[in-house]
C-alpha positions in Angstrom: 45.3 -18.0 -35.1 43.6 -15.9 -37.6 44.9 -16.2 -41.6 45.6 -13.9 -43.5 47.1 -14.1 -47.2 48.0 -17.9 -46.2 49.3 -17.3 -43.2 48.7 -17.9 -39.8 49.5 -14.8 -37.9 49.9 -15.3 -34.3 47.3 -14.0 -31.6 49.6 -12.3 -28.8 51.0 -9.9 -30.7 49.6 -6.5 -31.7 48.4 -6.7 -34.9 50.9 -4.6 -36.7 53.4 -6.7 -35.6 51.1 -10.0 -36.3 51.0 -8.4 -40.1 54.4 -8.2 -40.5 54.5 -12.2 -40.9 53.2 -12.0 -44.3 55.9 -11.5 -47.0 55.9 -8.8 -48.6 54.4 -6.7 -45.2 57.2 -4.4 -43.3 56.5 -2.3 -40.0 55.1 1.0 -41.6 52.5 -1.2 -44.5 51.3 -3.1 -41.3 50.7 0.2 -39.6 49.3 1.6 -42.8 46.7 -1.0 -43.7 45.3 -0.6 -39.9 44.7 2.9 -40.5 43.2 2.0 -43.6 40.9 -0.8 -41.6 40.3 1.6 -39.1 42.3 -0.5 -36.5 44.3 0.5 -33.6 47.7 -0.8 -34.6 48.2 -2.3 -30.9 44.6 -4.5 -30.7 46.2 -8.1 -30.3 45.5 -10.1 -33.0 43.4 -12.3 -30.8 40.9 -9.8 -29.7 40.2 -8.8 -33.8 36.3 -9.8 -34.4 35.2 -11.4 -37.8 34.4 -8.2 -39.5 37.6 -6.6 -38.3 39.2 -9.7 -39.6 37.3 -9.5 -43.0 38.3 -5.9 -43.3 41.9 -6.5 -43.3 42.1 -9.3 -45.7 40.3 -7.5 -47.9 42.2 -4.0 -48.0 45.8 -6.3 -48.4 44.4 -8.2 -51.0 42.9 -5.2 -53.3 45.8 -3.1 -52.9 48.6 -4.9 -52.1 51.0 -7.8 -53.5 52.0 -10.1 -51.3 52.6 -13.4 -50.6 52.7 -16.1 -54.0 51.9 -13.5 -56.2 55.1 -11.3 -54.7 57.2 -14.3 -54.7 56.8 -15.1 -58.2 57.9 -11.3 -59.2 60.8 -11.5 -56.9 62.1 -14.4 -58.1 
């Protein structure tokens, strides 16, 4: 499983679904950070390599909130 944010996303799903497992991610962000990351948004998770990997984390962690840091604004 690769992690992302803290969480293990799972590895048979397409990767904007996969996204979607980290709070604070919904259907059209996940779709929007693989443009961004110049991914197709239907490469499974699984067949991501490390620099594809490395891309994503760091486009959701410069320009989006998510996860703790989310959670502690919500609540």
């Amino acid at each position: 499983m690769a992690r992302i944010a803290g969480v293990d996303i799972p590895n048979e799903k397409r990767i904007s679904t996969s996204l979607t497992y980290i709070f604070g991610i919904g259907d059209h962000r996940a779709v929007e950070i693989c443009r961004k990351a110049d991914l197709n948004p239907e490469t499974r998770t699984r067949d991501l390599t490390e620099e594809q990997t490395r891309r994503l984390i760091g486009i959701i962690d410069k320009d989006y909130q998510v996860e703790g840091t989310l959670r502690t604004e919500v609540s």
